[in-house]
N, C-alpha and C positions, 0 to 999 in steps of 0.2 A: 301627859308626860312629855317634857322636855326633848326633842330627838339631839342625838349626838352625834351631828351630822360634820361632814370634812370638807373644810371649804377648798377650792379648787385654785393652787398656785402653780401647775406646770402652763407655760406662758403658751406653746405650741394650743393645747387643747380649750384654756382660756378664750384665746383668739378666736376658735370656733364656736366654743359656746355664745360667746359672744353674739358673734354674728348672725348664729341662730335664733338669740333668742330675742333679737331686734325682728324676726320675722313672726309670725302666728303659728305656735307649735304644737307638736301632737303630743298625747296621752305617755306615750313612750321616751320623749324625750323629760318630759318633765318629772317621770318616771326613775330616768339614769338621772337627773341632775340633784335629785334630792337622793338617791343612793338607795330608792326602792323600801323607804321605810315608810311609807303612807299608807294606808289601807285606800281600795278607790274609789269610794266617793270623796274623798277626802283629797285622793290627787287627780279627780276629774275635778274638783271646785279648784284647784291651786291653776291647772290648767284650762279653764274657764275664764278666771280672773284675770290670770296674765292676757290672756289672747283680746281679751277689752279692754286690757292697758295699752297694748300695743296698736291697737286698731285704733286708736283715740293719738295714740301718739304718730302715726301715719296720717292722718288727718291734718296734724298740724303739721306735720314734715319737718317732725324731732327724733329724735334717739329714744326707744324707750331702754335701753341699757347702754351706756348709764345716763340713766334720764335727770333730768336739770330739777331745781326744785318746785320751778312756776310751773313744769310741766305736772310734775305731779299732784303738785296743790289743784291746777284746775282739771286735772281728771276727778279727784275727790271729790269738789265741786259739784264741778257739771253732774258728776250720778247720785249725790245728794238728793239731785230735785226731784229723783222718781226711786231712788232705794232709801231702805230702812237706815238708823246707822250701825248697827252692827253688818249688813253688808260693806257699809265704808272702812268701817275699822277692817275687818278681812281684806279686802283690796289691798290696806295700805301693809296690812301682813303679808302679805305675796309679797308686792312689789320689793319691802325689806327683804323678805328672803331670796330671793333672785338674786338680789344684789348682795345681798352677804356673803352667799356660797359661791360667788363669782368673785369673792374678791376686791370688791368693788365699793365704795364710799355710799350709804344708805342714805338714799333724799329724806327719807320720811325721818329719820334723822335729826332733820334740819329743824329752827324753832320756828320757821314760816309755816312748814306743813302740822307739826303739832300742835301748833295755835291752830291753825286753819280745823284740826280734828276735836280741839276740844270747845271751838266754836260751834262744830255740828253736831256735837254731841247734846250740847246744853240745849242749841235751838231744836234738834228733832228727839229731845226727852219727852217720852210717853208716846212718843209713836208705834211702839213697840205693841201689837194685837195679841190680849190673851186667846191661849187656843180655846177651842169651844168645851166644857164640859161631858164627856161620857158618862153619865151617871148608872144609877140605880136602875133608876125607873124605866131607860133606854134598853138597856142588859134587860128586864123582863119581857121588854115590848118584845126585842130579838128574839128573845126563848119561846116566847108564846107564835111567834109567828112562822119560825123558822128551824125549831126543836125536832119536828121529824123529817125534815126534807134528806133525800138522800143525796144530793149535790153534794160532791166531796171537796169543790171548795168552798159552800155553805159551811161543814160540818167543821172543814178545817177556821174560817173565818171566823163559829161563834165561840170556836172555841179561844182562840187568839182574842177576842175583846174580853171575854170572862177572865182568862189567864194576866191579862195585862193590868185591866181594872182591881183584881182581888187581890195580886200580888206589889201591885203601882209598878209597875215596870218600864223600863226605858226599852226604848226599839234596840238597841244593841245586844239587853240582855234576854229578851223573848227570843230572838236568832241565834243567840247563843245558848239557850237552853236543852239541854243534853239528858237524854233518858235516865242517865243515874244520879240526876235532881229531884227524881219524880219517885216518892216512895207512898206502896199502898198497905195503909193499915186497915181492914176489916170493909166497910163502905168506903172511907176516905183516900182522899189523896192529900198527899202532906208533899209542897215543893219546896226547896231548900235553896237558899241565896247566900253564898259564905256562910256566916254564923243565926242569918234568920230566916224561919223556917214559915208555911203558911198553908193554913188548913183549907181546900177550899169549898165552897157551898153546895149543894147539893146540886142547882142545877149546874155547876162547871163544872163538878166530877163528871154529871151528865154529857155537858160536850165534849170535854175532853178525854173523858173515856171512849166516845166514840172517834175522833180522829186517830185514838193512839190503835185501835183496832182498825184501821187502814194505814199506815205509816208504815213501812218497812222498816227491817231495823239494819239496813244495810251502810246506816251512817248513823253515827252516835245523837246527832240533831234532830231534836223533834217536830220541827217545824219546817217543810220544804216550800219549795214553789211545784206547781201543778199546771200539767201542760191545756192543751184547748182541749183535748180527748178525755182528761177527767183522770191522766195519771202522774202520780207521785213521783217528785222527783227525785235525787240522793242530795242535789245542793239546795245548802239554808238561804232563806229568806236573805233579799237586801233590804239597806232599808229605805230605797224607793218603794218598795211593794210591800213594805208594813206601813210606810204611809197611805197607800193607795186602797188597803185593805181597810186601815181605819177611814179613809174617806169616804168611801163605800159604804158605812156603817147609816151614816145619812140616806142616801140610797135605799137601802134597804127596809129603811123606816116608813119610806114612804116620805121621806122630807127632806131632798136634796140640797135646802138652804143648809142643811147642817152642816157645816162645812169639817167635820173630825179632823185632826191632825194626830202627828206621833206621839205629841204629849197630852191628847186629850184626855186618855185613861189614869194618867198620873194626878190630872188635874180634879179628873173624877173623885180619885180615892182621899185627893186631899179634901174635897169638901166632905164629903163624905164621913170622915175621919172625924173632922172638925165639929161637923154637926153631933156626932156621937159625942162629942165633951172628951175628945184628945186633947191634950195640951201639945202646943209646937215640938218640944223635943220630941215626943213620942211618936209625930205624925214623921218629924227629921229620921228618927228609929227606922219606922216604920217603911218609909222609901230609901233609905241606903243612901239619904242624901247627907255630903260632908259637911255642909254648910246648913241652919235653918232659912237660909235664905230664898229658897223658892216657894218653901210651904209656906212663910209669909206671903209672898206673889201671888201663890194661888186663890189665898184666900181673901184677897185685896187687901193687905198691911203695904201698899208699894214704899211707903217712906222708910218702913223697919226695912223692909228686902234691901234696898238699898244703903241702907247703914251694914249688914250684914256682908252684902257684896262691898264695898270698901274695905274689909277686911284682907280681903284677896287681889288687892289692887297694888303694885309695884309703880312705885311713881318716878322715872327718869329723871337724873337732874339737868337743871336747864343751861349750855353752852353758855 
């Protein structure tokens, strides 16, 4: 969603931010300058990114606010040759936003740097690494291996891959899953997503029945973080640590090349799906995705996924 953020014209406070953020800033200031509407990993990445624009622009002993447009073009550049381009395109989002809410004439703006972005785009298309697969077969290996351990964050771990996998869930929506999503009819457990609802297998009821029997209900979120002592805590999951949970998942298998990610479970369900003889919309139903465009991705249609994401695509006109 759009933020509807107020750019900054009192000329007094201008002149400092300014000034400030020609230097390498901390979490709090980038914090105030976007007006505290970020969630934080989202305004630890804004503040990340800027502090390697500036550091790059110190290097060459320029302005990174307001930075010139060659300056900008060869930071996008130069971190080209070792980042993806979807880190590029975010860089050059920061950098616009900085300069927007300061008031200030946006380099990236300029038709040098968006040539220069839709040049990197073309040459580093397909660089993009699908995430690895959680499947089926993984989830049983887990259960069978790991089904009676009393390690509570075992118990909380398998059940978090079964939940994510069965339901294709995104890391935002597993930390957000609140005990009265969770409804028990008879053996089952029936979780609830807006308007789609999901019945789950026998052995997730199985894990999940047992984390929710150690979970406190002292905060409406089902899923906490767990100290080194083995207790539960009242704050939900980030999602650094549902990635790290899912990367573990390899780990645990006894096959640490697995390298899991946050989307691996999604990726899971879409094969999966697919192999049962779902048709795309249904599988699009089925993840709460707006678009069909990823469950093409996942299941290797990349040219469809791509005509699908063009649909969502705003195209600037050119000065």
């Amino acid at each position: 969603m759009k933020k509807k953020l107020i750019f900054v014209t009192d000329q007094h406070i201008l002149k400092q931010k300014v000034t400030d953020f020609n230097e390498l800033i901390s979490l709090e200031q980038m914090d105030d300058l976007t007006q505290h509407s970020y969630a934080h990993n989202s305004l630890l990445a804004l503040k990340n990114d800027w502090n390697l624009f500036v550091s790059f622009c110190q290097s060459k002993s320029v302005k990174a606010i307001p930075a010139s447009v060659t300056a900008t073009r060869l930071f996008l550049e130069m971190e080209s040759k070792k980042r993806k381009y979807s880190s590029i395109r975010r860089y050059s989002v920061t950098i616009s936003l900085v300069h927007r809410l300061l008031s200030i004439k946006d380099p990236t703006d300029n038709p040098q740097v968006r040539q220069a972005l839709m040049t990197l785009r073309l040459n580093k298309k397909g660089d993009e690494v699908q995430a690895i697969s959680l499947t089926n077969a993984h989830l049983r290996a887990l259960y069978s291996k790991y089904s009676k351990s009393k390690s509570v964050k075992v118990i909380r771990d398998l059940a978090i891959y079964h939940v994510m996998f069965e339901c294709a869930l995104k890391r935002s929506e597993l930390k957000n899953l609140l005990f009265s999503q969770i409804e028990t009819i008879g053996e089952h457990l029936i979780l609830s997503f807006g308007q789609s609802q999901y019945q789950l297998s026998k052995n997730a009821v199985s894990c999940l029945g047992k984390w929710l029997t150690l979970v406190p209900r002292d905060s409406n979120y089902v899923f906490r973080s767990i100290d080194k002592h083995g207790n539960v805590a009242n704050n939900i999951l980030n999602d650094s640590s549902i990635f790290r949970i899912l990367r573990n998942a390899g780990t645990l298998l006894g096959k640490p090349e697995l390298k899991f990610s946050g989307q691996s479970a999604r990726v899971g369900a879409v094969h999966k799906l697919s192999e049962q003889g779902y048709k795309i919309k249904e599988i699009q139903e089925f993840g709460r995705w707006l678009s069909p465009a990823m469950p093409y991705q996942y299941i290797g249609c990349k040219g469809t996924a791509e005509k699908e994401k063009l649909k969502f695509f705003s195209f600037k006109p050119w000065e």
